[in-house]
Steps between C-alpha positions, in 0.01 A plus 500: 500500500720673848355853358159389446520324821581811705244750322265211617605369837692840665390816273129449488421508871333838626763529783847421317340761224440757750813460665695477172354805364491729801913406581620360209572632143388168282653366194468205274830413289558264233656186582699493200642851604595380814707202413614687198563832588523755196838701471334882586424686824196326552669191429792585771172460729409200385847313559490628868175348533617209335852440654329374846188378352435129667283340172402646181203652647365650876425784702735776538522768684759783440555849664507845314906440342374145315646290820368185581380439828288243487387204280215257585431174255184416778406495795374293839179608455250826426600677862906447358383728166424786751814415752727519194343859425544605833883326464629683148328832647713522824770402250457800344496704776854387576612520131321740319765605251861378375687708769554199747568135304177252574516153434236354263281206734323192327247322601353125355260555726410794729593466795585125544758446238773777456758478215838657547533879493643661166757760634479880311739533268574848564339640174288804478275489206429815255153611485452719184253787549325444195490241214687512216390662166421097367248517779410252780735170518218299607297631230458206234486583101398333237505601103210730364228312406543213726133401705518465850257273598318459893346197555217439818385170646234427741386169666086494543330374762217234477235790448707579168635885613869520589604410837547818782812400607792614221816430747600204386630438209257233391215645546605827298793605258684751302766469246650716242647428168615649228353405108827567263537663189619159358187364600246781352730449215387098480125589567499817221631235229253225566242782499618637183538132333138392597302750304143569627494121678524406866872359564612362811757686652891418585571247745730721618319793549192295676707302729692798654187630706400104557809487708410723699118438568532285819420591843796422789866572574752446153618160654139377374509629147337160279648640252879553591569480865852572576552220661345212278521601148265535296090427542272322249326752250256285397282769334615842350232615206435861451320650206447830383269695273516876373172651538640759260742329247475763234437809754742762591677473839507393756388163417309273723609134524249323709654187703385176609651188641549237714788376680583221790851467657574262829853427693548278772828425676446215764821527729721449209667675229488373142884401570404296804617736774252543772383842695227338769175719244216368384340715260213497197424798316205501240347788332228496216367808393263658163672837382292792288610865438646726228879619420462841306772567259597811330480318129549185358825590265766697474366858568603863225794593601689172600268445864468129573142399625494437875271423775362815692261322746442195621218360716460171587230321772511106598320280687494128641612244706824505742598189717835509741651365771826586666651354787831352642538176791704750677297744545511618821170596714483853677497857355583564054750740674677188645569318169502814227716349223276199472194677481182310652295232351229558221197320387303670298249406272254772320377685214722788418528838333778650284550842323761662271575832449768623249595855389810623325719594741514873667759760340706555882540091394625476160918476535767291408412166688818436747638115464335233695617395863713247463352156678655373795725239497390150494186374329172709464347330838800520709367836680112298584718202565707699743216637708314228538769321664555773703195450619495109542825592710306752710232267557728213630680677719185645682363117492864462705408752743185367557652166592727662724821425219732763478563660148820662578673249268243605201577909581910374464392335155292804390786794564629366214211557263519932515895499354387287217163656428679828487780408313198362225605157537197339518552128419737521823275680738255217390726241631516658827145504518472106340786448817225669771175267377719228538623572866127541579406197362356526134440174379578593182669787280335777478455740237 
C-alpha cells in the first residue's frame, strides 16, 4: 500500500517528475530486498540502505557511493515534496561521494517531524564495473517453460469506456504472475482425461488469476488481504473446450467462467484485535478466452504438454470502500502509509496475458525472501499506526499541546525497527497512541 501510495500521491505530479528526472537518477527497489538484503555486491547496497531505514518502506535518497542522505516516510504537504528535493540535493552537494563520513537523516514527516540521524559507519562500498557472468542480481528466473502472466484492470465510467484518469490505483491496475509448470501439469491431465468433452478446469489453476483481478492497493485483496485472512470465494467455475481435440498443435482450449469473491474487515480482525478500517471489497466478474497448449499428452521424445499462450478478458461489477476514523484531512502526501479513502462502485474491465517466459529469464530461481518477523500484517499494521501517531500529534499542535513527550517515545522505535524487532517497535508505537489519547488499542 506505502509504494502504491507514493507512485500515486508524490511520483505522478508533473513538477516532482520533472524535478526528479532532470536531478535525480530514479529507482524502485523491492521491499523484500530492502529488509532482507541478499549476501552479493548489490546486496552490500541494499544493507546500507537498510541499516538506517526508519519503516519497511519510504523515500530515499542516496549519493553516487550508495550513502544515505535522506529518507522521507511523508510529508507536510505537496510544497514539502519539492522542499525535500531541494533538501537531499544541497545534501549532495556537500556529500557527493564516501570521502567525508555523512550521517544518514530521517524524516516521519518532511519537515515537521525529524527522527534521529544514523551516523556513517565508515564503510566504502565496492561498485563492480560490470555484472557477473550469472548476469544481473536483480534479474528474476524462473524454470523453462514456466508462463509469465500480465494482468490489466480498468474501472469504467458511467458512459461504459474506461475512466481517463489511471493514477490511482483503483481506477487502473497491473499485476504480474507467474502460471507454474506444476500447474500446466494439472490442466494437461484433466485435458488429456476428458477426451473430446468440455471439462471444467482446476480450482487451482482458475483461482490463481481470480486473486488477482481486483482493482486497489493489496491491503484490499477480497480474496486474501494480508491483513484479514482470507475472502469469501463464493463462485469459481471455469470450463474449457478444445476447438481442435484431435488436431495437431498447438491446441486451442477455449475458456469460460464465472467467478464472485468479497472481503470485508470492519475495524476488527478475525481474532478480535482492532486497526480503526472499515473496509468491503466485492468483485463479480464473467471470464472468456483461450489457453493454447503445445499437445494434450506426453509429446515423441519424452516433452510434456504445456501451455504456450494464454489470453484471458473479464468483465463485471466492482464495489469498494476504504477508509479509516483517523484519517486525517489535508494533502495524500500528509498521511502516505494509510493511503486515502475509496468508494468506488462501477463496471470494470480485466485482461490476461501469458507467454512462456523470455530466454535472458529462464535460470535457476534464487530462494524466496524470507518474511519479516512477526505475523504476515505486522508491516500494514506498523504503518498505519505510524500514521495514526502522526496524525495525533499534529491534532496536538493544533491545540497548542506540545508533542515533545511523543518525539521522546518515538526515538525508540528506529533501534528496534532496525534491529527487525518488530513486535517491540510496535509497542513503542501502541505506548505513543496512548500518550495522545487513543481510546482504544490500536492496530
Amino acid at each position: 500500500m506505502f509504494a502504491g501510495a507514493a507512485r500515486e500521491a508524490v511520483f505522478s505530479r508533473a513538477r516532482v517528475i520533472r524535478r526528479v528526472n532532470a536531478e535525480f537518477v530514479p529507482v524502485a527497489l523491492k521491499a523484500a530486498l530492502v529488509n532482507n538484503p541478499p549476501n552479493d555486491p548489490e546486496g552490500r547496497l541494499y544493507q546500507e540502505i537498510s541499516r538506517s531505514k526508519p519503516a519497511p518502506q519510504g523515500i530515499c535518497v542516496v549519493n553516487s557511493a550508495g550513502k544515505v542522505l535522506d529518507w522521507a516516510l511523508m510529508f507536510d504537504d505537496d510544497e514539502s515534496v519539492l522542499a525535500f528535493l531541494d533538501h537531499a540535493l544541497k545534501r549532495f552537494r556537500d556529500h557527493p561521494d564516501a570521502k567525508r563520513p555523512v550521517a544518514a537523516e530521517r524524516y516521519m514527516k518532511f519537515p515537521s517531524m525529524k527522527l534521529p540521524d544514523v551516523a556513517d559507519d565508515g564503510e566504502v562500498l565496492p561498485v563492480p564495473d560490470r555484472h557477473s557472468e550469472t548476469g544481473c542480481p536483480a534479474q528474476a528466473r524462473f524454470r523453462p517453460g514456466t508462463i509469465i502472466a500480465h494482468l490489466f484492470g480498468r474501472a469504467l465510467g458511467p458512459d461504459g469506456r474506461p475512466v481517463p484518469n489511471t493514477v490511482r490505483q483503483e481506477q487502473y491496475v497491473e499485476d504480474r504472475f507467474d502460471l507454474s509448470i506444476e500447474a500446466q501439469a494439472l490442466l494437461a491431465k484433466r485435458f488429456a482425461d476428458s477426451g473430446a468433452a468440455r471439462f471444467r478446469l482446476p480450482d487451482e489453476l482458475a483461482r490463481q488469476w481470480v486473486s488477482h483481478a481486483y482493482l486497489g492497493q493489496i491491503d484490499v485483496n477480497p480474496l486474501g488481504s494480508p491483513t484479514c485472512g482470507g475472502g469469501d470465494l463464493k463462485q469459481c467455475e471455469f470450463w474449457a473446450q478444445a476447438d481442435n481435440p484431435e488436431g495437431t498443435a498447438p491446441l486451442r482450449l477455449r475458456i469460460e467462467g464465472k467467478t464472485e469473491v468479497a472481503g470485508s474487515q470492519e475495524g476488527s480482525r478475525p481474532d478480535g484485535r482492532s486497526d480503526g478500517r472499515l473496509w468491503e471489497h466485492a468483485v463479480r466478474l464473467t471470464w472468456e478466452g483461450f489457453i493454447e497448449m503445445q499437445g494434450r499428452g506426453r509429446e515423441a521424445g519424452g516433452r510434456s504438454p504445456g501451455v504456450t499462450r494464454l489470453l484471458l478478458a473479464a468483465h463485471g461489477s466492482e464495489r469498494l470502500k476504504w477508509g479509516n476514523a483517523s484519517f486525517p484531512g489535508g494533502s495524500d502526501v500528509a498521511h502516505l502509509p494509510g493511503g486515502h479513502p475509496i468508494d468506488l462502485a462501477c463496471e470494470v474491465r480485466y485482461g490476461v496475458i501469458g507467454e512462456p517466459v523470455s530466454a535472458n529469464e529462464v535460470g535457476a530461481a534464487g530462494p524466496p525472501a524470507p518474511a519479516l518477523a512477526g505475523d504476515a500484517g505486522l508491516q500494514a499494521r506498523l504503518q498505519r499506526k505510524m500514521q495514526q501517531v502522526q496524525a495525533g500529534v499534529q491534532k496536538w499542535q493544533q491545540e497548542g499541546r506540545d508533542p515533545s513527550r511523543v518525539g521522546e517515545i518515538m526515538q525508540g522505535f528506529e533501534p528496534l525497527m532496525r534491529e527487525g524487532r518488530l513486535q517491540e517497535a510496535e509497542a513503542v508505537l501502541d505506548r505513543a497512541l496512548k500518550l495522545l489519547g487513543s481510546g482504544r488499542r490500536q492496530e
